[in-house]
C-alpha positions in Angstrom: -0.7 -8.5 39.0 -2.6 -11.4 40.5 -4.0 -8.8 43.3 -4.8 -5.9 40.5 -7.3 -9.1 38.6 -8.6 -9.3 42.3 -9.4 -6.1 42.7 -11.7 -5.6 39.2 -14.1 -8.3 40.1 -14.3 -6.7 43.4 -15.7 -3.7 41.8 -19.6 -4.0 40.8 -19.7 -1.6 38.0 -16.6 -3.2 36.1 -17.1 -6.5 36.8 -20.5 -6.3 35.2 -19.0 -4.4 32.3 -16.3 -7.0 31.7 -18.7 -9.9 32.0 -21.1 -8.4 29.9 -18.7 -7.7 27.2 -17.7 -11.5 27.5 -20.5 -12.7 27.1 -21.4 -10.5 23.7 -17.8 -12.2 22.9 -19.5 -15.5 23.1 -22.2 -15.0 21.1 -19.9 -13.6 18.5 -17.9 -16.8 18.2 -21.4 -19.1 18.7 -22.9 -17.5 15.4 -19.1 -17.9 13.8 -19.8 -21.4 13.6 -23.1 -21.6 12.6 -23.5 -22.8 8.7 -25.9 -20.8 6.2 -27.9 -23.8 4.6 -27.6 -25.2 1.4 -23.9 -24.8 1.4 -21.6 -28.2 1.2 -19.4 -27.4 3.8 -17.3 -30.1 3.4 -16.7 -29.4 -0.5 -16.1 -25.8 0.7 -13.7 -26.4 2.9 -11.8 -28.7 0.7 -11.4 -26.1 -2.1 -10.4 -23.1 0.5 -7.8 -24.9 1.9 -6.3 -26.0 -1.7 -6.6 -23.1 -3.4 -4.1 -20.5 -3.5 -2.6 -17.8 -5.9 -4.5 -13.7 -5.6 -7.8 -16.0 -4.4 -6.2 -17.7 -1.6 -4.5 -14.2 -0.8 -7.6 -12.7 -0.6 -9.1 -15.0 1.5 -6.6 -15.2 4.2 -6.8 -11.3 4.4 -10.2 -10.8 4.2 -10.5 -13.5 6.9 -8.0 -11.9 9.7 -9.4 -8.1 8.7 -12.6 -9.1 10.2 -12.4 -12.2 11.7 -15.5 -13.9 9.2 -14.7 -17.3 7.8 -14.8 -18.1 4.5 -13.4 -21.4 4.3 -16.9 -22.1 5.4 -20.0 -20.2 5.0 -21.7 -19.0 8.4 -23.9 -16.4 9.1 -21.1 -14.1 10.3 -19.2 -15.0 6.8 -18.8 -11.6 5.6 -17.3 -10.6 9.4 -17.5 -7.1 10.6 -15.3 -6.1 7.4 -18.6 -3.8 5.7 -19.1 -1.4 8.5 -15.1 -1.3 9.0 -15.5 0.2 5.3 -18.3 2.4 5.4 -17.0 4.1 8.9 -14.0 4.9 6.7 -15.6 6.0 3.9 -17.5 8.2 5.6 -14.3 9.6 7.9 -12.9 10.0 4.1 -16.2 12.0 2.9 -16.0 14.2 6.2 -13.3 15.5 5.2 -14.0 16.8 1.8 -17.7 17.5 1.6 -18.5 20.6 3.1 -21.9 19.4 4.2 -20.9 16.7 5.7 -18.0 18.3 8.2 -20.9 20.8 9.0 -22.7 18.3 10.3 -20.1 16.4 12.3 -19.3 20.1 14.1 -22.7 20.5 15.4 -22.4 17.8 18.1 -24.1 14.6 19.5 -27.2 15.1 17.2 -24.7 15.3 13.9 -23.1 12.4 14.9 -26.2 10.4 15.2 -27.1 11.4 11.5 -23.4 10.3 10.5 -24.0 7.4 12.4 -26.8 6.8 10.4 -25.3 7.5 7.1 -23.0 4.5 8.4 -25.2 1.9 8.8 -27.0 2.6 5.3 -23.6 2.1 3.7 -23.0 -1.0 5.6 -26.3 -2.7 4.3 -25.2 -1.5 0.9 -22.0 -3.3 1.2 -23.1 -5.9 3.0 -25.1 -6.8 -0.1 -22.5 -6.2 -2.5 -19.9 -8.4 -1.2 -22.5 -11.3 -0.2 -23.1 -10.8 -4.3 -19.5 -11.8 -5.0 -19.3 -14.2 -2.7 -22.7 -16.2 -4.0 -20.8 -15.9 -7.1 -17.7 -17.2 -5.9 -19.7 -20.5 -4.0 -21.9 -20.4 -7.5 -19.0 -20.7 -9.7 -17.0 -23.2 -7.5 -19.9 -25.6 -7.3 -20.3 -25.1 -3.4 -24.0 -25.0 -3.7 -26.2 -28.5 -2.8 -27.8 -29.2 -6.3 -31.2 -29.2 -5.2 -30.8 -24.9 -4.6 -29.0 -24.3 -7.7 -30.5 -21.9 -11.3 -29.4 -19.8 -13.3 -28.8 -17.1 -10.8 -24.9 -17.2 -9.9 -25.2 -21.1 -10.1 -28.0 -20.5 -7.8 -32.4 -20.0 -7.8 -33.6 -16.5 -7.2 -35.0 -17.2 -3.7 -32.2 -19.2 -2.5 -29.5 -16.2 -3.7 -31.9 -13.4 -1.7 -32.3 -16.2 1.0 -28.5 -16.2 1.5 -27.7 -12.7 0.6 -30.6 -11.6 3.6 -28.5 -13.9 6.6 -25.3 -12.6 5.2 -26.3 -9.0 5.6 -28.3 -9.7 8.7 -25.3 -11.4 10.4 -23.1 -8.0 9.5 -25.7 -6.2 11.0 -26.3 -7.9 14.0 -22.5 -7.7 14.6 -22.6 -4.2 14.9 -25.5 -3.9 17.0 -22.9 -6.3 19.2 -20.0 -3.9 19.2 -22.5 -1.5 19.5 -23.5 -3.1 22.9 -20.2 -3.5 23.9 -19.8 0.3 23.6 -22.8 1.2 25.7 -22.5 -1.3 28.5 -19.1 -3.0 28.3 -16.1 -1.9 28.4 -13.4 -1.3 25.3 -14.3 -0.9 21.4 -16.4 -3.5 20.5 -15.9 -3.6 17.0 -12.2 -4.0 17.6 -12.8 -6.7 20.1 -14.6 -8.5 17.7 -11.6 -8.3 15.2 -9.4 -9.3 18.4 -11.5 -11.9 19.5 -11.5 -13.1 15.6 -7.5 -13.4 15.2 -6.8 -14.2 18.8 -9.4 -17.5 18.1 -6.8 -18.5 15.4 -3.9 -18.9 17.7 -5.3 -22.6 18.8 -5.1 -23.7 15.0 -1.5 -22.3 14.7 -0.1 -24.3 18.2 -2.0 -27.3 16.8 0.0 -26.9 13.9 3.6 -27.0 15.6 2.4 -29.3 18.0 1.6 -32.5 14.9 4.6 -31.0 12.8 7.1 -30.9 15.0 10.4 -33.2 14.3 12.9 -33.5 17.5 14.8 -36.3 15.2 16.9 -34.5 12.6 16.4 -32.0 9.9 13.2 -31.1 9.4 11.8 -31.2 5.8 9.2 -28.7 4.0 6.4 -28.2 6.5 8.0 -29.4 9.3 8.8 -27.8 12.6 12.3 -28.6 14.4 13.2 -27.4 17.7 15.3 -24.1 16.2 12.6 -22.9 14.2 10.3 -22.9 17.3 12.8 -21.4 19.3 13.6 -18.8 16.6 9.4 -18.3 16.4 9.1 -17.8 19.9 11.7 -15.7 20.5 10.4 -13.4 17.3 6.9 -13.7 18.5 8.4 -12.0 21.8 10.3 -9.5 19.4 7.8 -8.0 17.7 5.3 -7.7 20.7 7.7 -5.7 22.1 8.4 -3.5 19.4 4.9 -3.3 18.6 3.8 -2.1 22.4 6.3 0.4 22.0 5.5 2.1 18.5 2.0 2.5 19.6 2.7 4.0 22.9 5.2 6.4 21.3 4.7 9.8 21.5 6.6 13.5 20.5 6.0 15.2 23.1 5.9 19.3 22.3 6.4 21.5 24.5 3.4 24.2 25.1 3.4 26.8 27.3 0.4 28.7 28.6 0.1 32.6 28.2 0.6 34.2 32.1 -3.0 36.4 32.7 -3.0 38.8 35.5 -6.6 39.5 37.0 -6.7 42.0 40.1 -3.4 41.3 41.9 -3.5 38.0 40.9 -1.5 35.9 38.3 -3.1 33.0 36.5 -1.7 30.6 34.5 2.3 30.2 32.9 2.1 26.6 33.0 3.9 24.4 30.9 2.6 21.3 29.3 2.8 19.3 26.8 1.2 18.0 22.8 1.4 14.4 22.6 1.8 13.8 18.5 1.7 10.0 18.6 4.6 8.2 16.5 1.9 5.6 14.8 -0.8 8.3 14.0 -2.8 6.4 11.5 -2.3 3.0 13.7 -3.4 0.0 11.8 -5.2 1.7 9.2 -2.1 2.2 6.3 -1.6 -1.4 6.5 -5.2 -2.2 5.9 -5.3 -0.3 2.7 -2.0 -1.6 1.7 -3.1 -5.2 2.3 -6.6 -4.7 0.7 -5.1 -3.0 -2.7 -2.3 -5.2 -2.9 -5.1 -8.2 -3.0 -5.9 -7.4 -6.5 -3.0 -6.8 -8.5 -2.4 -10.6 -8.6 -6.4 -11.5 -8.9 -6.4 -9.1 -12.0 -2.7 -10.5 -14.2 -4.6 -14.1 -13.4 -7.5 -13.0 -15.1 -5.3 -11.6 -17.9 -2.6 -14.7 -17.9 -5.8 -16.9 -18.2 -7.0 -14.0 -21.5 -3.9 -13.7 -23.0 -1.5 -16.4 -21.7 1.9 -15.2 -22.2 5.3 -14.9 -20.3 4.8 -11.4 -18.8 1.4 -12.1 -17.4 2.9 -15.0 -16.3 5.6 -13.1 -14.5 3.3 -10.1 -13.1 1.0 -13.3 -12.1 3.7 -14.9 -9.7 6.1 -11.1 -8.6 2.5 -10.5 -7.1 1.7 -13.6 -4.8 2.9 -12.8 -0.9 6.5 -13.1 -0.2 8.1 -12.2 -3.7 10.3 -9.2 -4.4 7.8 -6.9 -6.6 5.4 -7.5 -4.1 7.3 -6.7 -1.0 8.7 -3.3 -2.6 5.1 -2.3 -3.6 3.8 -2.9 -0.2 6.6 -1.3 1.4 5.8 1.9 -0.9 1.9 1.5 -0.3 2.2 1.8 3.5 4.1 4.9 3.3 1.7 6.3 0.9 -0.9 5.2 2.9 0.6 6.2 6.0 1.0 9.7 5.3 -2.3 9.8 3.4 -4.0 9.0 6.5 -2.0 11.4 8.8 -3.4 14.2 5.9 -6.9 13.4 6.3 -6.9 13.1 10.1 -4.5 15.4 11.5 -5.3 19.2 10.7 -2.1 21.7 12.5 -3.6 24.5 11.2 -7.1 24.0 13.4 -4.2 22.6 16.3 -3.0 26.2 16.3 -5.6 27.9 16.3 -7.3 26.1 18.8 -3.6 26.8 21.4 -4.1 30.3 20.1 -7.8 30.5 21.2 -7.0 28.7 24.4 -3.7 31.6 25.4 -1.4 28.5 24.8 2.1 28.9 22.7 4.9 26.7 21.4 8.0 29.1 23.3 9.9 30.3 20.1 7.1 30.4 18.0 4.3 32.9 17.0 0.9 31.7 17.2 -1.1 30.7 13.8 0.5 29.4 10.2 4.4 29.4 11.9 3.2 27.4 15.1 0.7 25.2 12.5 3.9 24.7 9.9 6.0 23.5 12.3 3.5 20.7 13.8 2.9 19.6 10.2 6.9 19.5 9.7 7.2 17.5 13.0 4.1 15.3 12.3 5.9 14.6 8.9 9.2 13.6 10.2 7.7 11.0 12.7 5.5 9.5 9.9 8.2 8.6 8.2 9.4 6.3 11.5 6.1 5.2 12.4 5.5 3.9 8.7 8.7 2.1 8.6 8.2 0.1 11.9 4.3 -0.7 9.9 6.5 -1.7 7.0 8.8 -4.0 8.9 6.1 -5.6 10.9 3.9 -6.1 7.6 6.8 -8.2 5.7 8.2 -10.1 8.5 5.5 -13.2 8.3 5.6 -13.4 4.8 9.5 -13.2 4.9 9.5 -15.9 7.5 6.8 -18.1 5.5 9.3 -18.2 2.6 12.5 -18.3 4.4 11.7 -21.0 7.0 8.9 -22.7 4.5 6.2 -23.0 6.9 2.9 -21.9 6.5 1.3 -18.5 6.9 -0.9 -19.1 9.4 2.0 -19.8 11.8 4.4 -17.0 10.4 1.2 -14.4 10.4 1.4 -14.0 14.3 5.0 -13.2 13.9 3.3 -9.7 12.7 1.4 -7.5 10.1 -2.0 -6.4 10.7 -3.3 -9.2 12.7 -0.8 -8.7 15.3 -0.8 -4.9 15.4 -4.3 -5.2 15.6 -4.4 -7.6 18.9 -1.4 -5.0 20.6 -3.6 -2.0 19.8 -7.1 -3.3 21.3 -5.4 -5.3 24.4 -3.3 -1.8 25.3 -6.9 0.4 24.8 -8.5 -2.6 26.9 -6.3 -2.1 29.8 -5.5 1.5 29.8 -9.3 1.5 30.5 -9.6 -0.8 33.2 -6.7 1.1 34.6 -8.9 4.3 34.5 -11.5 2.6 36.1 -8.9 1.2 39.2 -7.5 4.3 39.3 -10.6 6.1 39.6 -11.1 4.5 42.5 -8.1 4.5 44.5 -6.9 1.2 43.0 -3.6 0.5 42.1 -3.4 -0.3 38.4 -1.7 -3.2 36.8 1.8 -1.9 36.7 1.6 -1.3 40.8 3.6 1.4 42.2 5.6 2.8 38.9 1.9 4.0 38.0 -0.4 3.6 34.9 0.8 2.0 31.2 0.9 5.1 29.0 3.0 6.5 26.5 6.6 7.4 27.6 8.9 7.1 24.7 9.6 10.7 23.3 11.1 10.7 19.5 
C-alpha cells in the first residue's frame, strides 16, 4: 500500500491532478468559514445548537446533504445543495419531456445546453432558499439591529446584499467542482459533499474524547468504554457492508451472435451485463430524508394553530428516532428506490441496443422477452439494495435513542452521510487505479488486481 502512494506522486500527470484537486478542497473549506456580515454569529450559534424539533431536523440534514453550515452564516451557507437539486430536476424532466430527451441524444453540444438549463435553475434556487433562510435569521432575531426593516426583519439592500453572496457562494462552488472535473481527478461536486461530512468527524472524536467516563456507569450524554467499543466496532460494520452493497453487481450472462465473413468466424464470445445491486446509490435516501423533513415542520405549525392532542402526537411520531417515523422512512426509500431505478434504467432501449450490437441473453429472444426479463431482474435486486439503504438510514437514529448520545456521533454509524463518503472514496480510487494501471502500475490491492465489483446476487 505504502509503495502504490509512492508510486502516484511519482507520476507527473496525476500528481498534479491530485494536488490540484486538494487545493480547490482548501478553498472550499477557507470560504466555509468565512461569515456573511451583519449576522451575530454568536446569537446564531446559540439558537442552532438549542433548538430542535422538524427545525433542528432540517438543519442537521440540510447541513450533511451539502456540507453548508447553518449554525452559522458563511458565504458557502446554502452548500452545494441548489445545483444538487436542479441536476436532478432536470435528469427528472429528461425523462418526460420529449424536447428535452431530444436534446440530450444529440451529443456534446446537447449536453452543453442541458448544462446550461442547470445552472439557471441553480441561480433560481439559490435565491429561493437564501429567501427562507433571511427569513429564518429575520424571524429569529439573528440580524445586528443597525441592518434590520421591514423586509424579513431586515432593510431592502441588506436582504439583496445577503441574498447576492449566498447565491454567489453556490455558484462559485460549482465552478469548483466544475474545476475539479476538468483538471482534477474524481467528481468534484461529490468531493465537496465528502470533504463537507468527512470535516465533521473532528467534532464527533472531540466529543467522545470530553465525554468519556472510565469510572462507572455512564449517565445521559456520556460515553463509557462499551459504548465506544460497541461504536467502533459498528462504525467498522457498516463500512463494510456499505463497500460491499455498492460494489454489488448481477452479473447476466450475454452471449455474442457467431458471424462468418469469407472463411472466417467472428465473434461467439460470452460476456457479461453488470446490473448493479444499489442502482439509484445515495439518491432514495436523499429524497426520503428531504420529504420526511417536513411532515414534523408542518403538525408544528398546525399544533401551534390548533393545539390539541393529535397534533400533538403527529408533532412528536415525526421527530427522528420514533416508530411512525422510522416505518415511513423505511417505506419512502423503497418508494424512492424503485422510483429512481424507473426513471434511470430503460430494459427496453438495453435490448434493443444487444439486439443492434448481435448480442443475446442464451434462452431468450431478442426485444420485449429479453427487455422483460432485465426489468424482472432489476426489480428483484431493488428490493435488496433498498433494504440494505433502509437499514443503514435507521441505524444512527436507532443508536442515538438507544445508547442516548447525540446524533452527530451516531450519524457516522450510517445513513446518507456515510454512504455518501464510501461511494466517492471507492469512485476516487477506482480512478487512481485506472490511472496506475494505465501505466503498468500495480494498483492499491497489489497482485489480486484492481477493487471492482465481484459480488454476484
Amino acid at each position: 500500500m505504502f509503495s502504490t502512494f509512492i508510486n502516484i506522486f511519482k507520476i507527473p500527470e496525476l500528481r498534479n491532478k491530485i494536488l490540484f484537486t486538494i487545493g480547490m478542497l482548501a478553498i472550499y473549506r477557507l470560504g466555509f468559514v468565512i461569515a456573511v456580515p451583519g449576522v451575530d454569529q454568536a446569537a446564531m450559534h446559540q439558537g442552532s445548537t438549542t433548538g430542535g424539533g422538524g427545525w433542528g431536523d432540517l438543519i442537521s440534514t440540510f447541513e450533511l446533504f451539502t456540507g453548508g453550515n447553518l449554525t452559522q452564516s458563511t458565504i458557502f451557507g446554502l452548500g452545494i445543495m441548489p445545483y444538487i437539486s436542479a441536476s436532478i430536476i432536470l435528469q427528472l424532466l429528461v425523462t418526460v419531456i420529449p424536447s428535452l430527451e431530444k436534446l440530450q441524444q444529440e451529443g456534446e453540444s446537447g449536453r452543453r445546453k442541458i448544462n446550461e438549463y442547470t445552472r439557471y435553475l441553480t441561480v433560481a434556487l439559490c435565491i429561493i432558499n437564501a429567501i427562507i433562510w433571511m427569513r429564518h435569521l429575520g424571524d429569529q432575531k439573528f440580524v445586528f439591529p443597525e441592518f434590520t426593516g421591514q423586509w424579513f426583519g431586515m432593510s431592502f439592500g441588506y436582504m439583496l446584499f445577503t441574498m447576492a453572496i449566498l447565491t454567489t457562494g453556490t455558484m462559485f462552488l460549482m465552478w469548483l467542482g466544475e474545476q475539479i472535473d476538468e483538471y482534477g481527478i474524481g467528481n468534484g461536486v461529490s468531493l465537496i459533499i465528502m470533504a463537507g461530512i468527512v470535516a465533521r468527524i473532528p467534532h464527533a472524536i472531540t466529543y467522545v474524547v470530553t465525554n468519556l467516563n472510565v469510572k462507572g456507569a455512564s449517565q445521559s450524554g456520556e460515553m463509557d468504554l462499551p459504548k465506544v467499543a460497541f461504536l467502533l466496532v459498528m462504525f467498522v460494520a457498516v463500512i463494510a457492508g456499505a463497500i460491499l452493497i455498492t460494489q454489488a453487481q448481477r452479473r447476466i450472462p450475454i452471449q455474442q451472435a457467431k458471424q462468418t465473413r469469407g472463411r472466417r468466424v467472428y465473434g461467439g464470445q460470452r460476456h457479461y451485463l453488470p446490473l448493479r445491486v444499489n442502482h439509484g446509490g445515495v439518491m432514495p435516501i436523499i429524497f426520503a430524508s428531504s420529504m420526511l423533513m417536513f411532515p414534523g415542520l408542518i403538525f408544528g405549525v398546525l399544533y401551534n394553530i390548533w393545539p390539541n392532542s393529535f397534533w400533538a402526537f403527529m408533532r412528536e411520531s415525526y421527530t427522528s428516532g420514533n416508530y411512525l417515523y422510522t416505518m415511513t422512512e423505511i417505506a419512502a426509500i423503497y418508494f424512492f428506490a424503485y422510483f429512481w431505478t424507473t426513471v434511470q434504467f430503460r430494459p427496453k432501449e438495453m435490448a434493443n441496443n444487444l439486439r443492434d450490437y448481435g448480442s443475446f441473453i442464451p434462452g431468450l429472444r431478442p426485444g420485449k422477452r429479453t427487455a422483460d426479463y432485465l426489468e424482472k431482474v432489476m426489480g428483484r435486486i431493488t428490493y435488496v439494495g433498498a433494504a440494505f439503504l433502509a437499514v443503514i438510514a435507521i441505524i444512527p437514529a436507532l443508536v442515538a435513542q438507544s445508547l442516548s448520545i447525540p446524533y452527530m456521533v451516531s450519524a457516522f454509524l450510517g445513513g446518507t452521510g456515510l454512504l455518501i463518503v464510501v461511494s466517492v472514496a471507492l469512485d476516487l480510487v477506482q480512478r487512481i487505479e485506472a490511472n496506475l494501471i494505465m501505466r503498468n502500475y500495480k494498483g492499491f490491492l497489489g497482485a489480486e488486481g484492481p477493487i471492482k465489483g465481484s459480488r454476484n446476487y
